[in-house]
C-alpha positions as protocol buffer text, in pm:
chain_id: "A"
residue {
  index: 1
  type: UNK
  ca { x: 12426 y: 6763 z: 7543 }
}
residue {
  index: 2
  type: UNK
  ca { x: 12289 y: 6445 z: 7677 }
}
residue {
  index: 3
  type: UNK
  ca { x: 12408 y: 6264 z: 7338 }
}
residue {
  index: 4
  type: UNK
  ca { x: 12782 y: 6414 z: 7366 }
}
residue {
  index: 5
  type: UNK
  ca { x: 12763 y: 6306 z: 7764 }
}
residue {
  index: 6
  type: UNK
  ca { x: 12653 y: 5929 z: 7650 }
}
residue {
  index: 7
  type: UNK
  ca { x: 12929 y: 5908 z: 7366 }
}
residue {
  index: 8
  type: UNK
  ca { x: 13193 y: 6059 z: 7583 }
}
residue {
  index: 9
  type: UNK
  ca { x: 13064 y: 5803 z: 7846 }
}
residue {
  index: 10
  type: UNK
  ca { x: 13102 y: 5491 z: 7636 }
}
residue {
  index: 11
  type: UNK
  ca { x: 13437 y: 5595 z: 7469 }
}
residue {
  index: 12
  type: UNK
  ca { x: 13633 y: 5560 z: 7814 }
}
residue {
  index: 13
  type: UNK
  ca { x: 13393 y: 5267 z: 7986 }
}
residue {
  index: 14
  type: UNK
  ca { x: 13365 y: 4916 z: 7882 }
}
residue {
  index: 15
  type: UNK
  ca { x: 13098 y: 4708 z: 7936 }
}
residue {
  index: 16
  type: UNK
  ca { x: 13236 y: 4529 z: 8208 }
}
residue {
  index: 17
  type: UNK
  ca { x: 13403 y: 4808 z: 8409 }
}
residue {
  index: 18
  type: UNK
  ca { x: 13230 y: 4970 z: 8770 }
}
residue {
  index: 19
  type: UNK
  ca { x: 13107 y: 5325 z: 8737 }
}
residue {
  index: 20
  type: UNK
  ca { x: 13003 y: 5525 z: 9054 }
}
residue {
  index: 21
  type: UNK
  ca { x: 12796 y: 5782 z: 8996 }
}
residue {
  index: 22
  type: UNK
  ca { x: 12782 y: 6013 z: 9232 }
}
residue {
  index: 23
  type: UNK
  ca { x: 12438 y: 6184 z: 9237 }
}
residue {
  index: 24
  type: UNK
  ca { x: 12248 y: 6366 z: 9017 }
}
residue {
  index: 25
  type: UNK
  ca { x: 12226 y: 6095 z: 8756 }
}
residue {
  index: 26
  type: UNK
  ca { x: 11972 y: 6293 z: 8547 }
}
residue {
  index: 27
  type: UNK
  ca { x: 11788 y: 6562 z: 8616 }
}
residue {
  index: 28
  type: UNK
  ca { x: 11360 y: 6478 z: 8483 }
}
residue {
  index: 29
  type: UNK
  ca { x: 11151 y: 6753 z: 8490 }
}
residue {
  index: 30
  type: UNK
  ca { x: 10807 y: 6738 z: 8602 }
}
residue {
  index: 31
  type: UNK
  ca { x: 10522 y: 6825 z: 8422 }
}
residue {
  index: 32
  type: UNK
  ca { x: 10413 y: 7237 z: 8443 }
}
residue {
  index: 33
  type: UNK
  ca { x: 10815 y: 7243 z: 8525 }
}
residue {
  index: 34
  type: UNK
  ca { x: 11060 y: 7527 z: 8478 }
}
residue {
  index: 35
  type: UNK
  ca { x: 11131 y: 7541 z: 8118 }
}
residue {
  index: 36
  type: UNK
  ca { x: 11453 y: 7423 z: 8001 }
}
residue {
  index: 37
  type: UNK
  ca { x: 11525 y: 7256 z: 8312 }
}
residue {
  index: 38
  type: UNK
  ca { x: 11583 y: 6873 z: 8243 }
}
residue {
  index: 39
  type: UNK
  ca { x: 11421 y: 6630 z: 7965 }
}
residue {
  index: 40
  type: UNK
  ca { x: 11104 y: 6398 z: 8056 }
}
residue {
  index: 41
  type: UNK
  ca { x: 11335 y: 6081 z: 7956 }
}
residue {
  index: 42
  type: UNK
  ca { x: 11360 y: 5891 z: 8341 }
}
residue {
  index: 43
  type: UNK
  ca { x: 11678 y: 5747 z: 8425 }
}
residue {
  index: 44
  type: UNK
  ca { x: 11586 y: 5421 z: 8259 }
}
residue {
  index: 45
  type: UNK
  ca { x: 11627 y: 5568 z: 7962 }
}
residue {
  index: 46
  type: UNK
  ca { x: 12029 y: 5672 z: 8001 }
}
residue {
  index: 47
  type: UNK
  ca { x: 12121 y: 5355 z: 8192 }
}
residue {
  index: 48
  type: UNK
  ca { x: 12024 y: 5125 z: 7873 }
}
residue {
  index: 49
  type: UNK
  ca { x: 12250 y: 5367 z: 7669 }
}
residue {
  index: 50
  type: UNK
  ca { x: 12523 y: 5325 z: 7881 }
}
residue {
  index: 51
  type: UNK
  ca { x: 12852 y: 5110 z: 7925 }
}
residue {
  index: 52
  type: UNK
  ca { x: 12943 y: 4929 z: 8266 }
}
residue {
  index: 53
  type: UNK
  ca { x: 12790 y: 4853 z: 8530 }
}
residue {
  index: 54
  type: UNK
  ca { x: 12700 y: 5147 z: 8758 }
}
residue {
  index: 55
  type: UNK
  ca { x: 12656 y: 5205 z: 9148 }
}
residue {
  index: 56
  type: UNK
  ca { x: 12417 y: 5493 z: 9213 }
}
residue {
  index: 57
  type: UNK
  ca { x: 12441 y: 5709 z: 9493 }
}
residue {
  index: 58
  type: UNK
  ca { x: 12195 y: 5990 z: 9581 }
}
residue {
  index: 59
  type: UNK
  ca { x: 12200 y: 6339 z: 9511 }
}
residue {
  index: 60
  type: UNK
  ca { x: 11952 y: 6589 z: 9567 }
}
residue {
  index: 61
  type: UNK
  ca { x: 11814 y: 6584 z: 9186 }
}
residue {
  index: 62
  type: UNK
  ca { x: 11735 y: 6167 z: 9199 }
}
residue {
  index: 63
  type: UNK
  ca { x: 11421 y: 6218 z: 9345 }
}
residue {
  index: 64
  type: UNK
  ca { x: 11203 y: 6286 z: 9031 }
}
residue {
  index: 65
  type: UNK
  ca { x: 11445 y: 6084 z: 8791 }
}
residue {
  index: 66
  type: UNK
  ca { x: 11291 y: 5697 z: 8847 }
}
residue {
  index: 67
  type: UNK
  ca { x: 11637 y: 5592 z: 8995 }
}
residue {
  index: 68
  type: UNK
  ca { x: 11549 y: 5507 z: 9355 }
}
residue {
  index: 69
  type: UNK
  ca { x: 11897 y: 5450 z: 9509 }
}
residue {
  index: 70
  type: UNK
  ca { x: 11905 y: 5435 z: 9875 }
}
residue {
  index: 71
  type: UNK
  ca { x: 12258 y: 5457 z: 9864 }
}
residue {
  index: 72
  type: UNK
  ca { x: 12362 y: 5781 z: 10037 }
}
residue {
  index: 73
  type: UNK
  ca { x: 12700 y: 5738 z: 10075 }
}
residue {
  index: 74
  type: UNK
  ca { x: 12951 y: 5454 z: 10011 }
}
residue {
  index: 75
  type: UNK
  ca { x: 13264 y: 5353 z: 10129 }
}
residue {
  index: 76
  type: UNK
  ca { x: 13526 y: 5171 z: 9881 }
}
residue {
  index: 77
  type: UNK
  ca { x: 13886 y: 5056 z: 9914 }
}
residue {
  index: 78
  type: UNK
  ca { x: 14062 y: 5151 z: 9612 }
}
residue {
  index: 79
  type: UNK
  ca { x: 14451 y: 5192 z: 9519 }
}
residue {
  index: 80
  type: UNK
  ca { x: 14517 y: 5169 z: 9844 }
}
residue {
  index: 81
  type: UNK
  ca { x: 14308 y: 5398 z: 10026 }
}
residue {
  index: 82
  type: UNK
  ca { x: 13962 y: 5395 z: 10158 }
}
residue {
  index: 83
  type: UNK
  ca { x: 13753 y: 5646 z: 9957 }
}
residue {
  index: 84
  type: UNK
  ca { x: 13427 y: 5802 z: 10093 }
}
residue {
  index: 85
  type: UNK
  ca { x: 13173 y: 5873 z: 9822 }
}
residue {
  index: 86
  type: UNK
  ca { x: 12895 y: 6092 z: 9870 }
}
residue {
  index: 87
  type: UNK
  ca { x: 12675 y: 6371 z: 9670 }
}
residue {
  index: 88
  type: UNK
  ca { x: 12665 y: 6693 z: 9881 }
}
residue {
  index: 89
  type: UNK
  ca { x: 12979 y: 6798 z: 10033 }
}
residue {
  index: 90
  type: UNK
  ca { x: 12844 y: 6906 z: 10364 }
}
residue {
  index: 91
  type: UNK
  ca { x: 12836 y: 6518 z: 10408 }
}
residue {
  index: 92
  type: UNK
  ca { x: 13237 y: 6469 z: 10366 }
}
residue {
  index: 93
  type: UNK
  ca { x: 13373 y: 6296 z: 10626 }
}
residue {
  index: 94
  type: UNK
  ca { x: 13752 y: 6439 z: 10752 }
}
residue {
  index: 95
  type: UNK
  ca { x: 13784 y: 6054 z: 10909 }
}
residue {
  index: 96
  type: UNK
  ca { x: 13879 y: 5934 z: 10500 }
}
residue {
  index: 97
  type: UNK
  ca { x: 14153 y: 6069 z: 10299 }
}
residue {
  index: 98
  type: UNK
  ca { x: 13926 y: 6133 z: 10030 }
}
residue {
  index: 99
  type: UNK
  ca { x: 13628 y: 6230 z: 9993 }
}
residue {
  index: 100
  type: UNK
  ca { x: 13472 y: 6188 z: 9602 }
}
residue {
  index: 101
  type: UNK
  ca { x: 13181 y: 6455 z: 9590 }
}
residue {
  index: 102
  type: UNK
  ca { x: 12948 y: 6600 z: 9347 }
}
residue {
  index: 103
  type: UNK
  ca { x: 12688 y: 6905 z: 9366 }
}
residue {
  index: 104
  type: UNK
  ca { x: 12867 y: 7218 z: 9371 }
}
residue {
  index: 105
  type: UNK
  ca { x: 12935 y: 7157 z: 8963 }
}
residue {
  index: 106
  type: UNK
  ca { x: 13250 y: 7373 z: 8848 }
}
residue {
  index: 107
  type: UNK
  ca { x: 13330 y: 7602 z: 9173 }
}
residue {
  index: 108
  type: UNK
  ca { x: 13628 y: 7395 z: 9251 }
}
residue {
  index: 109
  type: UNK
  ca { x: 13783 y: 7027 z: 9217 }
}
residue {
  index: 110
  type: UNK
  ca { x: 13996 y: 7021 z: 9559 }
}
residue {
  index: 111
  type: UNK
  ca { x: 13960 y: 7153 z: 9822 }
}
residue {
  index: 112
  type: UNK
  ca { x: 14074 y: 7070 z: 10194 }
}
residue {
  index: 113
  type: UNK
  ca { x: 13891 y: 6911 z: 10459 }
}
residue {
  index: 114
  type: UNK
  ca { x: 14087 y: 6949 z: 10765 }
}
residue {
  index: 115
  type: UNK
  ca { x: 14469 y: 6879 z: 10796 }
}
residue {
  index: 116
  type: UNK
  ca { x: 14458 y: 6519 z: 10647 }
}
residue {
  index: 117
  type: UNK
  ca { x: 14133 y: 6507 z: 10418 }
}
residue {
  index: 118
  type: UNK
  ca { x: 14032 y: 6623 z: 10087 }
}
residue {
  index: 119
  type: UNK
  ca { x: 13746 y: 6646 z: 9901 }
}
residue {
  index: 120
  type: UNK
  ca { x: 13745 y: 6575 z: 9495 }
}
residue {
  index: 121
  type: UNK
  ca { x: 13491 y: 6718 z: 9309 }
}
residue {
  index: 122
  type: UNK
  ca { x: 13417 y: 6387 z: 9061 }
}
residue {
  index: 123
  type: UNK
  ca { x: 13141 y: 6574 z: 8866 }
}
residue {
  index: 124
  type: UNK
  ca { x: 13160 y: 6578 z: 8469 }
}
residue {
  index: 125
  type: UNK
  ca { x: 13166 y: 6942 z: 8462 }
}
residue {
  index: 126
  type: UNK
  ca { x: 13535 y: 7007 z: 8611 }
}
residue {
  index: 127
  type: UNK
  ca { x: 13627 y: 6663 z: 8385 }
}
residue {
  index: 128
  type: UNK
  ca { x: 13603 y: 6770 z: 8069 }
}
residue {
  index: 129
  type: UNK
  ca { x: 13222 y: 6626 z: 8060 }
}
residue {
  index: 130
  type: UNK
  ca { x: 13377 y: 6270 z: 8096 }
}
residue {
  index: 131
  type: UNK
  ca { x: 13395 y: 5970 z: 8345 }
}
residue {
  index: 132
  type: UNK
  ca { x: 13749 y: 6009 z: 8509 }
}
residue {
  index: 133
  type: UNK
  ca { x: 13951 y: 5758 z: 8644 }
}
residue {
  index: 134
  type: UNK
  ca { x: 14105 y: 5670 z: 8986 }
}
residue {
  index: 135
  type: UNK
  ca { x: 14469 y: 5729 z: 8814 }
}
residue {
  index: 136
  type: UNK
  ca { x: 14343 y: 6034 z: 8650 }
}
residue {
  index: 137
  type: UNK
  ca { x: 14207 y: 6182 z: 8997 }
}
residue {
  index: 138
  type: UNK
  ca { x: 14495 y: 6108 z: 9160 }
}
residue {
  index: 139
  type: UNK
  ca { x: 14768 y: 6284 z: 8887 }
}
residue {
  index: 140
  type: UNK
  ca { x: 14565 y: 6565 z: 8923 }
}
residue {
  index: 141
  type: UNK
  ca { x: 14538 y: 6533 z: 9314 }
}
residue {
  index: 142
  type: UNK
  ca { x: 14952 y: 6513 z: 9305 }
}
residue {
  index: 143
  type: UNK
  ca { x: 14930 y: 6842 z: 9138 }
}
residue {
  index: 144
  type: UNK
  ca { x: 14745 y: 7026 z: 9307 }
}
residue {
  index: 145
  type: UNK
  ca { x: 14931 y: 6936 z: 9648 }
}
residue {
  index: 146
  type: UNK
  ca { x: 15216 y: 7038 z: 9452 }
}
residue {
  index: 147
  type: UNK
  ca { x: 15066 y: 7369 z: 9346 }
}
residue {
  index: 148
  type: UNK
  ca { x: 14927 y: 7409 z: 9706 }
}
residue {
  index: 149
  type: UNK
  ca { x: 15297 y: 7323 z: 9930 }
}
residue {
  index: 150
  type: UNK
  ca { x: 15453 y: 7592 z: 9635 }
}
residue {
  index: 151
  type: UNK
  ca { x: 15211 y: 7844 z: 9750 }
}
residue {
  index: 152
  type: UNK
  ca { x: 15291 y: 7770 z: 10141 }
}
């Protein structure tokens, strides 16, 4: 899996493009671990592998991985709007538009946060194991308030 991640990775990213990833880079298990549960590679190891130039913010598995962000949340201005970005959910903040998340894997990819906020579940797993674009988020965002004013 972590192969098909890296190669799915590189074939959308160029070397020169800014990748936020947002938590949970890699998950390292510790020695005497739960079996099956993560690889001893540290982060290190993936980040030499991969294209671009990436901003790391923490999630609740970066602890054990080498990676050492202090970046818990982070605040961009992108097509327009001004994007939080932060791991756990619980963390959105209904103050942005959007809110890019991680953590809660597949169980959804929008989701309201109050009457003018969303959050955007950015994690590979509801992206077809793939980095996603701003313009990719945002035709699917467009859709889903489509999908969600139909059902109103």
């Amino acid at each position: 899996m972590n192969e098909a991640l890296i190669r799915n990775h590189n074939a959308r990213v160029k070397e020169d493009d800014v990748v936020f990833d947002d938590g949970d880079f890699c998950f390292r298990n510790s020695p005497g671990g739960k079996e099956g549960e993560g690889r001893p590679q540290k982060a290190e190891h993936f980040i030499k592998k991969l294209n671009g130039t990436h901003v790391h913010i923490k999630g609740n598995h970066d602890r054990n991985n080498s990676l050492r962000t202090c970046i818990e949340r982070c605040v961009i201005r992108y097509g327009g709007h001004r994007i939080n970005l932060v791991h756990n959910p619980i963390h959105a903040d209904e103050n942005y538009e959007f809110n890019f998340v991680g953590h809660v894997h597949e169980k959804w990819k929008f989701k309201a946060l109050g009457e003018k906020s969303v959050m955007i579940n950015i994690g590979v797993d509801v992206w077809k194991f793939r980095p996603v674009s701003f313009e990719e988020i945002m035709k699917e965002y467009r859709r889903w308030v489509k999908d969600q004013d139909a059902t109103t």
